[in-house]
N, C-alpha and C positions, 0 to 999 in steps of 0.2 A: 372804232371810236377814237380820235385822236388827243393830244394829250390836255389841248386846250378845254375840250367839253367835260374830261375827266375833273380837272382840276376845278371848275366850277359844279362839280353834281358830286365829288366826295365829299360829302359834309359827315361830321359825327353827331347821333344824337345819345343824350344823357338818355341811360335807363335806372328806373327809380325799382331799387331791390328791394327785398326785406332786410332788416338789419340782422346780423350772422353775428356769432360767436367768435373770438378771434379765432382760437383753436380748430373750430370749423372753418372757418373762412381760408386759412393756411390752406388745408386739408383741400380748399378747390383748389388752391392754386398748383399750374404747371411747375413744374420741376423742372429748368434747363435739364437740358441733355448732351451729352458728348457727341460731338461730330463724328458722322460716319464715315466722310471722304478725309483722309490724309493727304493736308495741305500743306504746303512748302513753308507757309508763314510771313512770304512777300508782298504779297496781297491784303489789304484789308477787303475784302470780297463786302459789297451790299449789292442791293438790288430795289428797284423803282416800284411802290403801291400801287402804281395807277393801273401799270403795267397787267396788273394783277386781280382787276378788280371784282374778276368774278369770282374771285377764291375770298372767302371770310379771313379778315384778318389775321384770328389766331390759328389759321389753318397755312395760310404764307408765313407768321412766323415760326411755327411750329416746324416745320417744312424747311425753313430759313436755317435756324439754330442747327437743324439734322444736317445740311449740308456745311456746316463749319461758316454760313453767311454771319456778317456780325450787325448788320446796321440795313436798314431800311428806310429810305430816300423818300422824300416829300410828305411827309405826315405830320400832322397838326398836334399842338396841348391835347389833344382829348384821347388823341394815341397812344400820344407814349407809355402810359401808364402799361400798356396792352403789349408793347414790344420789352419794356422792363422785366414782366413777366417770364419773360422765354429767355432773359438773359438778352438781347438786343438791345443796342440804341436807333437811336433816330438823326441816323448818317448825315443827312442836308435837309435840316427842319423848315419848313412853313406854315404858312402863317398870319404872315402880314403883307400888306401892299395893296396893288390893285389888280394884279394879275397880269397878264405878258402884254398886254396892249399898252398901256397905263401907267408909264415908268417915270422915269425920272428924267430922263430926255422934255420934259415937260411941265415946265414952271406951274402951271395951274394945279399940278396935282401936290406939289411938296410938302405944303402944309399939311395932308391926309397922312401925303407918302410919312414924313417926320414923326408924325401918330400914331401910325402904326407900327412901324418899328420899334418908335422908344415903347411901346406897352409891350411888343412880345421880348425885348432884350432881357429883362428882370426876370420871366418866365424858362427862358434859354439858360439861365445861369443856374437856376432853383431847382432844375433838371438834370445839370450837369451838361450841358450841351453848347458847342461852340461856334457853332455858325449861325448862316440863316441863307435863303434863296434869295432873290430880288431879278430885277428886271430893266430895263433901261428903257422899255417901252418901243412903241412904232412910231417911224419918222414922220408921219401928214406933211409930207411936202419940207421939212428940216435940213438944211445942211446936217451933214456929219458931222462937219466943225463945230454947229449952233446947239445939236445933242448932246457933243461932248461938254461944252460950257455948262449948259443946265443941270449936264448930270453931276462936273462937279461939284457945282452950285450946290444941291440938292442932296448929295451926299457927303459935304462937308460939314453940312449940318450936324450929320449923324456920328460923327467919328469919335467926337468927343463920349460921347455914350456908350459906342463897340467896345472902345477900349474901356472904359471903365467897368463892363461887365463881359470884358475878355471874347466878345464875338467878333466874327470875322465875317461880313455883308460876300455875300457872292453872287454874283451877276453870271449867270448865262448865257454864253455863247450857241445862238441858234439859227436856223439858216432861213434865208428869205425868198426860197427860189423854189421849195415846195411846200412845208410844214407852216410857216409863221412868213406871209408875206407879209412886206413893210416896217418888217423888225427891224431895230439900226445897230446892236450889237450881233454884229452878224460874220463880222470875222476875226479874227484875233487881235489883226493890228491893231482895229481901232480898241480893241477891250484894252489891249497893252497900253497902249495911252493913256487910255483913262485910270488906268496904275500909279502907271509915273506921275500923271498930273495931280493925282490924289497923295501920293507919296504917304500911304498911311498900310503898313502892316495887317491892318484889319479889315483889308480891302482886296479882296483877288476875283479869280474868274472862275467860271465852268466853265472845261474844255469837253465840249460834249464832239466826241468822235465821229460819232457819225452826222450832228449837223455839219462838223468841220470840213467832213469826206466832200459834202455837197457842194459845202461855197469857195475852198480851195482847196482842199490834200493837203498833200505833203506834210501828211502827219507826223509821223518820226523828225525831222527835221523842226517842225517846231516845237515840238514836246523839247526835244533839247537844248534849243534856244529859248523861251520863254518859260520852262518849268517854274522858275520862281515868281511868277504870276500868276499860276494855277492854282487854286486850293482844293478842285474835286476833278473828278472824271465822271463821263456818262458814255457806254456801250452802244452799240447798235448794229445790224447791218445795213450794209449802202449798196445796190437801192432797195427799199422798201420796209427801212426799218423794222426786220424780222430776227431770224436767230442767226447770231453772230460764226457763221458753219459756213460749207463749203458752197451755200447757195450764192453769197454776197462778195464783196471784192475786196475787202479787207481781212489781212492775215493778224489778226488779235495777238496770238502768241510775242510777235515782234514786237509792236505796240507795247505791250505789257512790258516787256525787257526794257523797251526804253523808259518806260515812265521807273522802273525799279532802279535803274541804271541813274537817276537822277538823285535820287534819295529821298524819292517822297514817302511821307509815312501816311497818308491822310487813304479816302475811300477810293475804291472804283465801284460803281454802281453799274449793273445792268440795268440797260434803259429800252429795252428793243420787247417789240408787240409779239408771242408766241403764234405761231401759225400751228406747230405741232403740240403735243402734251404740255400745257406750262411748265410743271415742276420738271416733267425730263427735260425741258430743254433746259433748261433755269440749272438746273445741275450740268449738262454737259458745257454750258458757257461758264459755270465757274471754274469747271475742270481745266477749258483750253485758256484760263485767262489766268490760272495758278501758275506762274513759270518760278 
């Protein structure tokens, strides 16, 4: 199942309890736990819900917390409450938009796009939570040029409201050659530009690795040229988006040095589909990604 049908079929529904005693109610709840793997503490280690999704949620955080993971990527208001629980946050919230087709790259949507963001930014804040996902959408025939306009267009609107409730919009670097055809933030360059053009702090990128792997390489080299455009990281193997091991062609370890080597303090999230045990692999890709 890939990430786009996930992302339209995770929905949360409200279940209506009986009403509990406080003192009883404690008494359900989970108790974080001390992490069983000794971690370097270089790493903010999360890893991706979707990825996950035939594990119940307090079972991936459960699972999460035990391996010293601190945050879990892509989950909605209705979650969090549920990652709180276990001691996690919610690494790269969503929430709003229209989803990766649907972005901003396109005038007709911005008045929806503006709606939706300014209603989850007050929610982001009430949580304690500092970002948010987004998208730039697919090109229908667009210059790159005419994308990048709209999207500043469209996201200039927003800025004034990031910052006034301290969020930081993060856009998605994804590739258009196997995962997400027609997507137009599809390589770095153009996402850097649209940085600089926005010239606003509260505005960076997902450097998701293994779409990068796909549309140019040379990853280490631009992790260290553009780290300060970056605000998240996304795992994977290349090709076939599996576990990040010796089946795939990227050496994670090095990666990891470079992005630590930069100074970044923010996540890396495992983003890659398990072919073998999820949680064992989920633990040996945190292990090789701890430098």
């Amino acid at each position: 199942m890939i990430r786009r049908t996930v992302l339209k079929t995770l929905t949360s529904t409200a279940l209506t309890l009986p009403v509990l005693t406080d003192s009883f109610a404690r008494s359900m709840q989970p108790e974080p736990t001390e992490p069983t793997l000794a971690l370097k503490g270089r790493i903010n280690h999360a890893v991706c819900r979707w990825c996950y999704s035939k594990i119940s949620l307090d079972d991936l955080c459960k699972a999460a917390a035990d391996m010293g993971i601190k945050g879990i990527d892509l989950t909605g208001p209705a979650e969090w409450p549920t990652l709180k629980k276990y001691g996690l946050t919610c690494s790269m919230p969503q929430g709003a938009g229209k989803g990766i087709p649907d972005g901003f790259n396109d005038p007709k949507f911005h008045d929806e796009l503006v709606a939706s963001y300014e209603a989850i930014f007050p929610k982001l804040k009430e949580a304690g939570l500092t970002s948010v996902i987004c998208f730039s959408g697919n090109r229908r025939g667009r210059s790159d040029a005419e994308g990048m306009d709209n999207c500043v267009t469209g996201l200039k609107r927003l800025m004034p409201s990031a910052e006034k409730y301290g969020i930081t919009m993060i856009m998605e670097l994804l590739n258009s050659k196997v995962d997400h055809k027609d997507y137009m933030c599809d390589h770095s360059a153009w996402g850097v530009e649209l940085c600089k053009k926005l010239g606003s702090e509260n505005f960076k990128l997902l450097y998701d690795i293994y779409h990068m792997q796909i549309m140019e390489g040379d990853i280490i080299r631009t992790i260290r040229r553009d780290y300060q455009y970056f605000g998240h990281y996304h795992t994977g193997g290349n090709p076939g988006r599996n576990e990040i091991d010796e089946t795939q062609e990227l050496y994670y370890p090095a990666i990891m040095k470079a992005i630590v080597d930069t100074g970044y303090k923010g996540f890396v999230a495992q983003e890659f589909i398990p072919k073998r045990d999820p949680l064992t692999s989920l633990k040996e890709a945190v292990v090789l990604c701890d430098v």
